[in-house]
mmCIF file as Biopython writes it, N, C-alpha, C and O atoms, coordinates in Angstrom:
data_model
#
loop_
_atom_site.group_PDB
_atom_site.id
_atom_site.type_symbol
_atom_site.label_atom_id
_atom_site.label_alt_id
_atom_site.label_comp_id
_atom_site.label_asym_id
_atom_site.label_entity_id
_atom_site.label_seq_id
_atom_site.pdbx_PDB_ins_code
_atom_site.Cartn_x
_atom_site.Cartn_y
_atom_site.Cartn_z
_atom_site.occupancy
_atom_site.B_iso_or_equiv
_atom_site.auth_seq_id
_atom_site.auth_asym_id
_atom_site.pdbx_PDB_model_num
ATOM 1   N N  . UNK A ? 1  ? -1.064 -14.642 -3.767 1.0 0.0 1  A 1 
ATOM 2   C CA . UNK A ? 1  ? -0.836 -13.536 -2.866 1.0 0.0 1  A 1 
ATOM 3   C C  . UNK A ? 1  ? -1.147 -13.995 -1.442 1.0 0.0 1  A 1 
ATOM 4   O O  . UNK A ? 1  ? -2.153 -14.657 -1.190 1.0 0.0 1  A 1 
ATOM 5   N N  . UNK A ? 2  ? -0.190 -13.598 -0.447 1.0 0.0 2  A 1 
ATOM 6   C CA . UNK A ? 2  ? -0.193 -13.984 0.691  1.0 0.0 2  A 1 
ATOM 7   C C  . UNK A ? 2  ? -1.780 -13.273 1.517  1.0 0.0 2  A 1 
ATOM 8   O O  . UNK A ? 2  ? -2.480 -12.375 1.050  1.0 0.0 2  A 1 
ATOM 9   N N  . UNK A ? 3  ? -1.945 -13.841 2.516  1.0 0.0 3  A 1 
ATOM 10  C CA . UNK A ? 3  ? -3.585 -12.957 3.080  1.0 0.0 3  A 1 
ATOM 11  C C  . UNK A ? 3  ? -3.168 -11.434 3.391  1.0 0.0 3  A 1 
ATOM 12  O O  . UNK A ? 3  ? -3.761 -10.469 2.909  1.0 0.0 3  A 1 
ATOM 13  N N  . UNK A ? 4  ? -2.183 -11.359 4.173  1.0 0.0 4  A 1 
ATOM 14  C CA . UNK A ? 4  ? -1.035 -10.473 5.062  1.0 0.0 4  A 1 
ATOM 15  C C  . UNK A ? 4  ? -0.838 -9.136  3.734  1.0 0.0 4  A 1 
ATOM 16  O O  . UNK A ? 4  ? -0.788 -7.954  4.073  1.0 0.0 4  A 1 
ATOM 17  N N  . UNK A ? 5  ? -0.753 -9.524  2.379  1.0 0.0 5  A 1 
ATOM 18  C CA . UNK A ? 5  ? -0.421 -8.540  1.442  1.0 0.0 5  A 1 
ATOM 19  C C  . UNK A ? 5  ? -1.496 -7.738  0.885  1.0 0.0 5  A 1 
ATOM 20  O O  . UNK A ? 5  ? -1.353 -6.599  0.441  1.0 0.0 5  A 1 
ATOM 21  N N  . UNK A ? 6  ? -2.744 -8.495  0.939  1.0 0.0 6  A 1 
ATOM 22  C CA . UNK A ? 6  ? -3.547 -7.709  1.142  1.0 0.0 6  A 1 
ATOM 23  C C  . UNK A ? 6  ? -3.948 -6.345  1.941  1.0 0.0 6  A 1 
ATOM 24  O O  . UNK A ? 6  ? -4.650 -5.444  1.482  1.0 0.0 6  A 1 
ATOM 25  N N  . UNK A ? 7  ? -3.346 -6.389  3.252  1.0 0.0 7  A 1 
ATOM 26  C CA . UNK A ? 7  ? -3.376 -6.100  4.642  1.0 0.0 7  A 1 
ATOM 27  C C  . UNK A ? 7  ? -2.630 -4.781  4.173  1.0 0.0 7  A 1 
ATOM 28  O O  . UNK A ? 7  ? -3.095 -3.646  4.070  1.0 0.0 7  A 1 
ATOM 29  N N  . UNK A ? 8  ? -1.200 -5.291  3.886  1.0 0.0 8  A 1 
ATOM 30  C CA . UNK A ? 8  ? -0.234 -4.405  3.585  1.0 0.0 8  A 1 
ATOM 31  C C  . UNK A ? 8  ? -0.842 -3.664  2.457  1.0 0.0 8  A 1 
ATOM 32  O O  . UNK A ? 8  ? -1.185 -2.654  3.071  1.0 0.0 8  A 1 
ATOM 33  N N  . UNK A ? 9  ? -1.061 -3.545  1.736  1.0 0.0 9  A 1 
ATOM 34  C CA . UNK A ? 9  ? -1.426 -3.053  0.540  1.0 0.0 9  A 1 
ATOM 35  C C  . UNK A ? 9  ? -2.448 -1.809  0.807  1.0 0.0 9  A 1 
ATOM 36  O O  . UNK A ? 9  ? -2.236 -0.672  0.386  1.0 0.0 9  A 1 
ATOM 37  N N  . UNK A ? 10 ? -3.887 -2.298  1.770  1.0 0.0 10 A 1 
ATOM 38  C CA . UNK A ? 10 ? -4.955 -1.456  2.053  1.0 0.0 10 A 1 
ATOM 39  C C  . UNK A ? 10 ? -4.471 -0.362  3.452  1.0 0.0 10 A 1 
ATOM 40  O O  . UNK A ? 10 ? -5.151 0.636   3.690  1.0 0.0 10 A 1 
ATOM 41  N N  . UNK A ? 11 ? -3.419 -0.656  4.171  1.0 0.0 11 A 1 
ATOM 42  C CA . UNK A ? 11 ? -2.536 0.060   4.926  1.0 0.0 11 A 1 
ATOM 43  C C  . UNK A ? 11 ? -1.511 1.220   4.193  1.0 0.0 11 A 1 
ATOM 44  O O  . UNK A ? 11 ? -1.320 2.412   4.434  1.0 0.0 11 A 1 
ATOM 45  N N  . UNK A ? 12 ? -0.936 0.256   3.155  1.0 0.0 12 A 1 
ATOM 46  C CA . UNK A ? 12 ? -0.444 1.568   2.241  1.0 0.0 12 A 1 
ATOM 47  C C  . UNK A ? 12 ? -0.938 2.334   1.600  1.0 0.0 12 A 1 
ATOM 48  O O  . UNK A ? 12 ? -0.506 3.480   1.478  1.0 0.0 12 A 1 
ATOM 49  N N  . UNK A ? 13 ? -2.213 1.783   0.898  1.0 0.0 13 A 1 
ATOM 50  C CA . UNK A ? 13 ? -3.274 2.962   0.293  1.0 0.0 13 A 1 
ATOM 51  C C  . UNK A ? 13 ? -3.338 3.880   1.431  1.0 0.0 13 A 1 
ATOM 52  O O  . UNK A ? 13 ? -2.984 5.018   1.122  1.0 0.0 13 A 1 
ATOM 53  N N  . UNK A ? 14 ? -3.716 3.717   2.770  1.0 0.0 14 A 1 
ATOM 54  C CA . UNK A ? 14 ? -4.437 4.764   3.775  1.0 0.0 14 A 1 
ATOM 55  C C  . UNK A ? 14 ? -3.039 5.520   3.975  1.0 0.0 14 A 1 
ATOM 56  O O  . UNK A ? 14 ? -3.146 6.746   3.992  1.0 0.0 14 A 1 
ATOM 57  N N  . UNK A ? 15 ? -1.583 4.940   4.148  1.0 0.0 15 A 1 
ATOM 58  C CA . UNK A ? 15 ? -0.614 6.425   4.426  1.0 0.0 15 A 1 
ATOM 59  C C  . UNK A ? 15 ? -0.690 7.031   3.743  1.0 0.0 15 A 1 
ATOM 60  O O  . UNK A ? 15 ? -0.998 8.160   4.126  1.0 0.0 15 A 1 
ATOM 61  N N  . UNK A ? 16 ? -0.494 6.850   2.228  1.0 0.0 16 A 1 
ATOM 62  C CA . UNK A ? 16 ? -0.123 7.508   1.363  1.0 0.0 16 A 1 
ATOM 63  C C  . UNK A ? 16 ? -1.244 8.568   0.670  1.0 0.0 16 A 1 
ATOM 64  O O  . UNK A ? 16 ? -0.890 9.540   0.003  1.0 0.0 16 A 1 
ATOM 65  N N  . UNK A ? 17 ? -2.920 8.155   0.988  1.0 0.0 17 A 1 
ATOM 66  C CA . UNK A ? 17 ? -3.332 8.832   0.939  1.0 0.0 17 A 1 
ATOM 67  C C  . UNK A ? 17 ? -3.469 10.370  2.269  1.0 0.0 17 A 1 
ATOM 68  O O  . UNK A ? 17 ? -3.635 11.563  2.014  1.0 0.0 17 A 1 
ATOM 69  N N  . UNK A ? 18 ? -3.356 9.853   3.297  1.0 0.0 18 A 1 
ATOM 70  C CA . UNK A ? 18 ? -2.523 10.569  4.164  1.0 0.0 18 A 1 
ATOM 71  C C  . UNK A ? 18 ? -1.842 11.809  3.887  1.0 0.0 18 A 1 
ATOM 72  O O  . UNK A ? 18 ? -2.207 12.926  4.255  1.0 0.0 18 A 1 
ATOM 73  N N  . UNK A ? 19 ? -0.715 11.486  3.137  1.0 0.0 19 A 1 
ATOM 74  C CA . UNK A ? 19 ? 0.172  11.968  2.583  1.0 0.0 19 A 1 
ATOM 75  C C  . UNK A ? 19 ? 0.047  13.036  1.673  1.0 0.0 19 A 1 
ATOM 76  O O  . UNK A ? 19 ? 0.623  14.120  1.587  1.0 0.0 19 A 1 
ATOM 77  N N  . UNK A ? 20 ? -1.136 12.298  0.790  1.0 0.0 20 A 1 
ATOM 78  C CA . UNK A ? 20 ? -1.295 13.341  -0.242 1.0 0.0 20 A 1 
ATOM 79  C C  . UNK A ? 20 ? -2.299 14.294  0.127  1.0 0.0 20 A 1 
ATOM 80  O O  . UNK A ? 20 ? -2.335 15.298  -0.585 1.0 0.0 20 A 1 
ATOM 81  N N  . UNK A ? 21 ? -3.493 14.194  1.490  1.0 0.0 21 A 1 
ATOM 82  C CA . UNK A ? 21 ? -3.938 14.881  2.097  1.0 0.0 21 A 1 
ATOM 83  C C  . UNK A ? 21 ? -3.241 16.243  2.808  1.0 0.0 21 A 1 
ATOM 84  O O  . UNK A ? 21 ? -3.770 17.335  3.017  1.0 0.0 21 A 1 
ATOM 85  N N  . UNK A ? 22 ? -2.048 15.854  3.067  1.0 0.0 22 A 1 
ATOM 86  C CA . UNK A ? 22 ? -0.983 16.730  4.123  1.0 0.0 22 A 1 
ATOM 87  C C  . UNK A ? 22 ? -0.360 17.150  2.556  1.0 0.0 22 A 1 
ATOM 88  O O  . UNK A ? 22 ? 0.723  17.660  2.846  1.0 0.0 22 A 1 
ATOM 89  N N  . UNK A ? 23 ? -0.454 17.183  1.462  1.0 0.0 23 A 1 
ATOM 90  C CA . UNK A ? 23 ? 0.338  17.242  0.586  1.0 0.0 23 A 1 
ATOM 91  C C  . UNK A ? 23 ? 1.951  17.188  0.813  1.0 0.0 23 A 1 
ATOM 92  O O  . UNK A ? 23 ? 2.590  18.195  1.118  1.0 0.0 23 A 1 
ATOM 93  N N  . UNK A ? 24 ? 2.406  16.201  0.673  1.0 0.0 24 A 1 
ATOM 94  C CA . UNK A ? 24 ? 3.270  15.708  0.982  1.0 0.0 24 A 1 
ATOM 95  C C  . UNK A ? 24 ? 4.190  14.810  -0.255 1.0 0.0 24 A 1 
ATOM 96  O O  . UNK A ? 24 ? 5.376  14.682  -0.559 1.0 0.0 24 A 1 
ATOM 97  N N  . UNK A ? 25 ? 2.716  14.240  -0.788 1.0 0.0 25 A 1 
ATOM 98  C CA . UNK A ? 25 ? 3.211  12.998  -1.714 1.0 0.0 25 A 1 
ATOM 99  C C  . UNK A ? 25 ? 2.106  14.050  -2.872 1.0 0.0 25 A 1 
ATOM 100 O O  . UNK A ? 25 ? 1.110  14.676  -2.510 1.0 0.0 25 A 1 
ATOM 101 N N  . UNK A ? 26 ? 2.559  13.987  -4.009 1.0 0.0 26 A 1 
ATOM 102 C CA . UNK A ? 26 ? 2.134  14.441  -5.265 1.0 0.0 26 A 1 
ATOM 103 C C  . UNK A ? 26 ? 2.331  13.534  -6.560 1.0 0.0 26 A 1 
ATOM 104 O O  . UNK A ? 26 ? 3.216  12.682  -6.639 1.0 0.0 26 A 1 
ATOM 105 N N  . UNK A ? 27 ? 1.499  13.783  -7.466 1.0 0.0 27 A 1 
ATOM 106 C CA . UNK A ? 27 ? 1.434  12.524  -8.963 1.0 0.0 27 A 1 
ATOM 107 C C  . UNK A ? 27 ? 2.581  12.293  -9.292 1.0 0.0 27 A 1 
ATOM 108 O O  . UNK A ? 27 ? 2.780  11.097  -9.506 1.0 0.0 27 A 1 
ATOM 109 N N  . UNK A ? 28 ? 3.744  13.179  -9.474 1.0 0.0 28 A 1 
ATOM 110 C CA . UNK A ? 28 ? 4.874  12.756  -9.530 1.0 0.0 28 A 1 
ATOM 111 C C  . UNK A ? 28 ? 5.997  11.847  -8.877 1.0 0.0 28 A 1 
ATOM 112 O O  . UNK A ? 28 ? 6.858  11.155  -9.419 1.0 0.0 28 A 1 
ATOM 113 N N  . UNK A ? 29 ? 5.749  12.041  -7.708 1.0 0.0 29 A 1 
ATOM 114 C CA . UNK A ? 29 ? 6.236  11.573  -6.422 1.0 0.0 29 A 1 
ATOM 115 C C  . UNK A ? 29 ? 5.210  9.940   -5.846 1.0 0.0 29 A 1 
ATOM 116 O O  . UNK A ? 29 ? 5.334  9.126   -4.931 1.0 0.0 29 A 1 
ATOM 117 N N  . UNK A ? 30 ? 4.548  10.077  -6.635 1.0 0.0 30 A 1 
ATOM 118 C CA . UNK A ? 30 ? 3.359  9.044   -5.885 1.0 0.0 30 A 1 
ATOM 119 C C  . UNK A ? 30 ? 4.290  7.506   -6.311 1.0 0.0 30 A 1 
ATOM 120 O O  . UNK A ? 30 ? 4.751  7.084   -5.250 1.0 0.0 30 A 1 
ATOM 121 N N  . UNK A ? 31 ? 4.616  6.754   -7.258 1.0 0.0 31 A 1 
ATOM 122 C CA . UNK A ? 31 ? 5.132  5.514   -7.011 1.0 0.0 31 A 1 
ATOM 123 C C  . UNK A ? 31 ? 6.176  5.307   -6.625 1.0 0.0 31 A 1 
ATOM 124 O O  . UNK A ? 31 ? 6.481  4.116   -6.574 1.0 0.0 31 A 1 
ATOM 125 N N  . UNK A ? 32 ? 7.328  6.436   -6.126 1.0 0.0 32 A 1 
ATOM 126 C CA . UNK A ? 32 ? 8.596  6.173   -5.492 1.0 0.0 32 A 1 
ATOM 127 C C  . UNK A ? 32 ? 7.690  6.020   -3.703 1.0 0.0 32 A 1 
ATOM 128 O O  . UNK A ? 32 ? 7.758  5.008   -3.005 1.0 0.0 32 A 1 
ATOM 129 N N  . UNK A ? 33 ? 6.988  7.189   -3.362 1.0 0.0 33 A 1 
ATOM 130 C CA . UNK A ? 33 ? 6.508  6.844   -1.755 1.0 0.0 33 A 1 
ATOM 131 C C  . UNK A ? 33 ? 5.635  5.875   -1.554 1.0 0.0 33 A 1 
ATOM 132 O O  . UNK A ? 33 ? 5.314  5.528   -0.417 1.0 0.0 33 A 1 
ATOM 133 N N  . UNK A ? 34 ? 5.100  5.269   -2.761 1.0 0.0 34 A 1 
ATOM 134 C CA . UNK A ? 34 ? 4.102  4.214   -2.470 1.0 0.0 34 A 1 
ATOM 135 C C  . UNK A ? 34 ? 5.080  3.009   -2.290 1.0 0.0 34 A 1 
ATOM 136 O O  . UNK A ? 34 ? 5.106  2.366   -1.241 1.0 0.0 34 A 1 
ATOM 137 N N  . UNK A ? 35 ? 5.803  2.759   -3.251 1.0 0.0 35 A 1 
ATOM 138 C CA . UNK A ? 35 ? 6.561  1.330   -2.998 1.0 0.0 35 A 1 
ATOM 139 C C  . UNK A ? 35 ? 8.206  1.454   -1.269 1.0 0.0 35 A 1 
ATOM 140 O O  . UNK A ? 35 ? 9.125  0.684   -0.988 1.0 0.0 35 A 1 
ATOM 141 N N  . UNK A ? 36 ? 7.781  2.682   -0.687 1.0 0.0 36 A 1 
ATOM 142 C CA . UNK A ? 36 ? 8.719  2.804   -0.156 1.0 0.0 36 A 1 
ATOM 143 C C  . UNK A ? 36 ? 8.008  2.429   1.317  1.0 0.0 36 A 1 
ATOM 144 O O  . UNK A ? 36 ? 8.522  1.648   2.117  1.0 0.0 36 A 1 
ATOM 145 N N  . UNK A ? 37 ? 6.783  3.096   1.525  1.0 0.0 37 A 1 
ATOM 146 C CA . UNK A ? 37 ? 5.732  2.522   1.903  1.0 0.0 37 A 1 
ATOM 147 C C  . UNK A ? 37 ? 5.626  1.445   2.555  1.0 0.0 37 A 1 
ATOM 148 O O  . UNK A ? 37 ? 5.796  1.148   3.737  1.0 0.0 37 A 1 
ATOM 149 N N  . UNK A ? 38 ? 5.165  0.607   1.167  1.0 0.0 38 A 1 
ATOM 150 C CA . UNK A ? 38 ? 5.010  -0.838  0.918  1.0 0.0 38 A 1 
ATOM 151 C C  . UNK A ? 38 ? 6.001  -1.528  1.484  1.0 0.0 38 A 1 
ATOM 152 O O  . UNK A ? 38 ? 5.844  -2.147  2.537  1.0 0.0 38 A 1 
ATOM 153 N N  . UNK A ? 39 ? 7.137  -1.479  0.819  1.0 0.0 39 A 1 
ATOM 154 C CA . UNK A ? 39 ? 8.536  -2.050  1.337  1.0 0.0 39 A 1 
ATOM 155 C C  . UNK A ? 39 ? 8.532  -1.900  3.307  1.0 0.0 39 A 1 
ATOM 156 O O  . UNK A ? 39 ? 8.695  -2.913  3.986  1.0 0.0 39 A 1 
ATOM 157 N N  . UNK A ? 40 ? 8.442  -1.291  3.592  1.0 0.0 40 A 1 
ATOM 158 C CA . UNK A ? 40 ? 8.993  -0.557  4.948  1.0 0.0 40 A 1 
ATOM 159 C C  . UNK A ? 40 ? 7.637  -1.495  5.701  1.0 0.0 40 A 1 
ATOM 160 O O  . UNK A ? 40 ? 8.058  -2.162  6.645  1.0 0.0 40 A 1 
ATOM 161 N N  . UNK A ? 41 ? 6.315  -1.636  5.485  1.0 0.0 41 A 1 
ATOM 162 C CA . UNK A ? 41 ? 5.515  -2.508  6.410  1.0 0.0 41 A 1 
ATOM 163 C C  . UNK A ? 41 ? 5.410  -3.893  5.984  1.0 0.0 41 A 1 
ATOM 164 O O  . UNK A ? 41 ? 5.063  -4.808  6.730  1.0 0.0 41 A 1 
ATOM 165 N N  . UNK A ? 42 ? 5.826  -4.059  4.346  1.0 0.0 42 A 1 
ATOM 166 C CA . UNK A ? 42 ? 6.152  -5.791  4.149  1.0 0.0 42 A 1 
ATOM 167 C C  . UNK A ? 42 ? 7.390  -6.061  5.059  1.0 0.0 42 A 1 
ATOM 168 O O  . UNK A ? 42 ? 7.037  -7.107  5.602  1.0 0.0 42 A 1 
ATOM 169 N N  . UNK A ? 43 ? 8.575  -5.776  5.544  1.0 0.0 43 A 1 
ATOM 170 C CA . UNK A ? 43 ? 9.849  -5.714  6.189  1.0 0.0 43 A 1 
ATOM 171 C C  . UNK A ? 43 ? 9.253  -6.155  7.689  1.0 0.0 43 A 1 
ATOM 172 O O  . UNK A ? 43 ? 9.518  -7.215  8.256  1.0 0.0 43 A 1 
ATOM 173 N N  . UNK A ? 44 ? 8.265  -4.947  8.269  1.0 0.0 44 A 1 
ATOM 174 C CA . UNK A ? 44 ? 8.150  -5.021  9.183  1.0 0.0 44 A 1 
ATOM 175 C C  . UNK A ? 44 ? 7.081  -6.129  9.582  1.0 0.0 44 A 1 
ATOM 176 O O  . UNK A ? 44 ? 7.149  -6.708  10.666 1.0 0.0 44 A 1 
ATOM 177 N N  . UNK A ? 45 ? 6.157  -6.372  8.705  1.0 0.0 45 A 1 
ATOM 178 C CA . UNK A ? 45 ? 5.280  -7.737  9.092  1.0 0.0 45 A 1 
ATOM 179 C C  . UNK A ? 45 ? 6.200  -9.593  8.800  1.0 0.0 45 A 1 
ATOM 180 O O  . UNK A ? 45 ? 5.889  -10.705 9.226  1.0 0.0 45 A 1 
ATOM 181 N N  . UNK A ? 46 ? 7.493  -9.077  7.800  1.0 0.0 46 A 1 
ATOM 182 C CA . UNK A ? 46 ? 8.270  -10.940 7.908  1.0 0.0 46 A 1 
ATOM 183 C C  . UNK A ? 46 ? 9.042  -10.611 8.799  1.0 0.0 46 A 1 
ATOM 184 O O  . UNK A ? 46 ? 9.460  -11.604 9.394  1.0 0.0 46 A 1 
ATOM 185 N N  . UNK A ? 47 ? 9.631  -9.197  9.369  1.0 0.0 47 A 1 
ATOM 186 C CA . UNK A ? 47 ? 10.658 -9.769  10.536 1.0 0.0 47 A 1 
ATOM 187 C C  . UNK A ? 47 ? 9.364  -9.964  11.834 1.0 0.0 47 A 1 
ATOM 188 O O  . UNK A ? 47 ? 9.740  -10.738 12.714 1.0 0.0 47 A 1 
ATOM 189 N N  . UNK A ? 48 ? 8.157  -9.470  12.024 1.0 0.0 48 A 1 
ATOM 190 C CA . UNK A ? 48 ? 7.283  -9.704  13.404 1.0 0.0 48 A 1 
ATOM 191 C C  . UNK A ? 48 ? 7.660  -11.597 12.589 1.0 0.0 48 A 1 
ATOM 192 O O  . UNK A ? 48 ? 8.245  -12.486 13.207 1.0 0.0 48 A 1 
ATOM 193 N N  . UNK A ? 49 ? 7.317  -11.679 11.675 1.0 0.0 49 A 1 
ATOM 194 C CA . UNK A ? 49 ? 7.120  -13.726 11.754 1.0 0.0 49 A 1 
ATOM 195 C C  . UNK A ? 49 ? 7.979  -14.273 11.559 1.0 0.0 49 A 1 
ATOM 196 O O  . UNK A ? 49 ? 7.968  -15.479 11.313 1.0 0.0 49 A 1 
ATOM 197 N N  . UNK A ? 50 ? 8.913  -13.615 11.603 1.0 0.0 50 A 1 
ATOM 198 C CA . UNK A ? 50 ? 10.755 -14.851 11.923 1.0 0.0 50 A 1 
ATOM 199 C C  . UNK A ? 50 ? 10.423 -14.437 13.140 1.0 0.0 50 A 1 
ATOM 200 O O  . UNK A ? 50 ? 11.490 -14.965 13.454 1.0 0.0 50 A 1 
ATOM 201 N N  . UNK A ? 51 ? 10.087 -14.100 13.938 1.0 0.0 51 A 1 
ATOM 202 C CA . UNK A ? 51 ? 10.381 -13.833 15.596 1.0 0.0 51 A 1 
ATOM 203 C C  . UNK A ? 51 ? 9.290  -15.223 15.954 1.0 0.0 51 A 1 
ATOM 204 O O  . UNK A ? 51 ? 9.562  -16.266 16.548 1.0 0.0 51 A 1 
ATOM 205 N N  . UNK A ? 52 ? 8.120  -14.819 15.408 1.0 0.0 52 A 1 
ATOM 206 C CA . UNK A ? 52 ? 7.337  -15.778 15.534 1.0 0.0 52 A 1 
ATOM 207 C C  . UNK A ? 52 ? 7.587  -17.215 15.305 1.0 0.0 52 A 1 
ATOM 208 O O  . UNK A ? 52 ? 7.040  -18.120 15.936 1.0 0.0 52 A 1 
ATOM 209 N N  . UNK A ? 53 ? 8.276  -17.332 14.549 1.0 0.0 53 A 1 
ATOM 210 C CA . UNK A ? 53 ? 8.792  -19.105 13.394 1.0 0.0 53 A 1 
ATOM 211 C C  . UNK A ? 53 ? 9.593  -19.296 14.723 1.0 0.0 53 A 1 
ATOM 212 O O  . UNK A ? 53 ? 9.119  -20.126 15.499 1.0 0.0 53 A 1 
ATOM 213 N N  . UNK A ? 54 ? 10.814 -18.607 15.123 1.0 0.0 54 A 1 
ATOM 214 C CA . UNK A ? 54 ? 12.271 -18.677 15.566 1.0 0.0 54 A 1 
ATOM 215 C C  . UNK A ? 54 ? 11.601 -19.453 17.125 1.0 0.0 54 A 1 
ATOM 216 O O  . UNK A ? 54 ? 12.080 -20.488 17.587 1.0 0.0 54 A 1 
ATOM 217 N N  . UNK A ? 55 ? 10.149 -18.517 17.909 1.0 0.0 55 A 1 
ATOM 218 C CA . UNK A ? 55 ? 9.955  -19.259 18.687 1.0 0.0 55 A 1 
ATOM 219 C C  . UNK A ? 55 ? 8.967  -20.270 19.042 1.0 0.0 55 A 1 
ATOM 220 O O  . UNK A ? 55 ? 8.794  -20.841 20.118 1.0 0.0 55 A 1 
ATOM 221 N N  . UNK A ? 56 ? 8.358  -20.380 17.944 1.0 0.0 56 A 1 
ATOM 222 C CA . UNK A ? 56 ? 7.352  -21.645 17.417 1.0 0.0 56 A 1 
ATOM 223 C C  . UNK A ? 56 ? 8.493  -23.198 17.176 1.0 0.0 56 A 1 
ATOM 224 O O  . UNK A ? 56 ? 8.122  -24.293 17.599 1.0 0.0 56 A 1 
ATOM 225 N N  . UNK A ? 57 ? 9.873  -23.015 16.441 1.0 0.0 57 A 1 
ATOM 226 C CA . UNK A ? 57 ? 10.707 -23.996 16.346 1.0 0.0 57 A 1 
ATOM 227 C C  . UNK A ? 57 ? 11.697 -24.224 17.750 1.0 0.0 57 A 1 
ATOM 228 O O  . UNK A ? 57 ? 12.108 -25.292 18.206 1.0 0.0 57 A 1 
ATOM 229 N N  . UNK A ? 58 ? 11.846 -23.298 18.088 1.0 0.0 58 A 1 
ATOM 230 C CA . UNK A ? 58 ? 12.738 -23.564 19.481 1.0 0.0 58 A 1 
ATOM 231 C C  . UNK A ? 58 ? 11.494 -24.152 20.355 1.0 0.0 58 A 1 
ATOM 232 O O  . UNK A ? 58 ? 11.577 -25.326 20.717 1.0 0.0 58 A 1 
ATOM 233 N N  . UNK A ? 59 ? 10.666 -23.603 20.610 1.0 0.0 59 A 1 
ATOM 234 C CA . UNK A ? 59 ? 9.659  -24.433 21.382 1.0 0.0 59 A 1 
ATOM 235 C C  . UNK A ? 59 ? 9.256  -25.934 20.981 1.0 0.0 59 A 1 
ATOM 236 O O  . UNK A ? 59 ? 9.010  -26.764 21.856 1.0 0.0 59 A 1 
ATOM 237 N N  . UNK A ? 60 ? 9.211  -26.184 19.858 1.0 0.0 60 A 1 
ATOM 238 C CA . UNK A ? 60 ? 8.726  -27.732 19.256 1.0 0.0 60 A 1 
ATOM 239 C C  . UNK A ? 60 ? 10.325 -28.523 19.190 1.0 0.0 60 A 1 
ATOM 240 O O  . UNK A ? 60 ? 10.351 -29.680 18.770 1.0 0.0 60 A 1 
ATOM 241 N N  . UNK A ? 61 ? 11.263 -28.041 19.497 1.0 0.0 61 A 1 
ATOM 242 C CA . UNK A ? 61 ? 12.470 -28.745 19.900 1.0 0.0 61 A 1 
ATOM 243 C C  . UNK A ? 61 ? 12.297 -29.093 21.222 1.0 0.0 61 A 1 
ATOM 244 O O  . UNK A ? 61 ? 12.175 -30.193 21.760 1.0 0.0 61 A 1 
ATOM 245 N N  . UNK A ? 62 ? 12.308 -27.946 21.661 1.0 0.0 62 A 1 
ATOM 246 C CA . UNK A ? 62 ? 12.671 -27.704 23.214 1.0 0.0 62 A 1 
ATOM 247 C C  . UNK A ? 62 ? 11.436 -29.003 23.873 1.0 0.0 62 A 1 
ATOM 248 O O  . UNK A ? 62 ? 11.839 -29.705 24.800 1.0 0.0 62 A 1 
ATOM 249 N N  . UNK A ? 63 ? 10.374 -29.174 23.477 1.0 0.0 63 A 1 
ATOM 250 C CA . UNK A ? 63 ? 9.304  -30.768 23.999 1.0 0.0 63 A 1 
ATOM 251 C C  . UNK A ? 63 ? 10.020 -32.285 23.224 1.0 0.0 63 A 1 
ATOM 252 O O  . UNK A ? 63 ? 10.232 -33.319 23.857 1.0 0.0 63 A 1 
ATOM 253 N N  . UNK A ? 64 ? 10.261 -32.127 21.979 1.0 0.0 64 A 1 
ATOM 254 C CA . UNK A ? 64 ? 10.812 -33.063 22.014 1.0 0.0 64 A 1 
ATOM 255 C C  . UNK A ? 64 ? 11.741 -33.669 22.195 1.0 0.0 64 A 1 
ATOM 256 O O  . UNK A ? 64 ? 11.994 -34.704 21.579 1.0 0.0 64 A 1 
ATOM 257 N N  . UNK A ? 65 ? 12.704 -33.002 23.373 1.0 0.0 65 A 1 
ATOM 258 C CA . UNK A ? 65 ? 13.960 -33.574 23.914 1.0 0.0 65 A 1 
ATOM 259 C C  . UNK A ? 65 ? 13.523 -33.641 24.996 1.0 0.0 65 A 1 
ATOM 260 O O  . UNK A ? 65 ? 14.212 -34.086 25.914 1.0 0.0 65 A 1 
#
């Protein structure tokens, strides 16, 4: 398991409990909004690190020419 999924994981516990505070999300409903959740801030933490990679490699080109 990546460090980062951890991260994600204890972030999704806190919306979703959130959620079920605001009643919002209920026992029935609880593993479709949890993995939707999940999905939606794993997405958003690999596209922040292709941005990151994209200019970590253009930069280590860009010195050695």
């Amino acid at each position: 398991m990546h460090p980062d999924d951890e991260i994600i994981l204890r972030m999704t516990k806190e919306i979703v409990v959130k959620f079920i505070e605001l009643q919002r999300v209920s026992p029935t409903n609880f593993e479709e909004h949890f993995k939707r959740v999940y999905w939606t801030l794993k997405n958003i933490v690999v596209e922040g690190r292709i941005q990151d990679l994209k200019s970590e490699i253009l930069g280590d080109n860009e010195s050695k020419d």
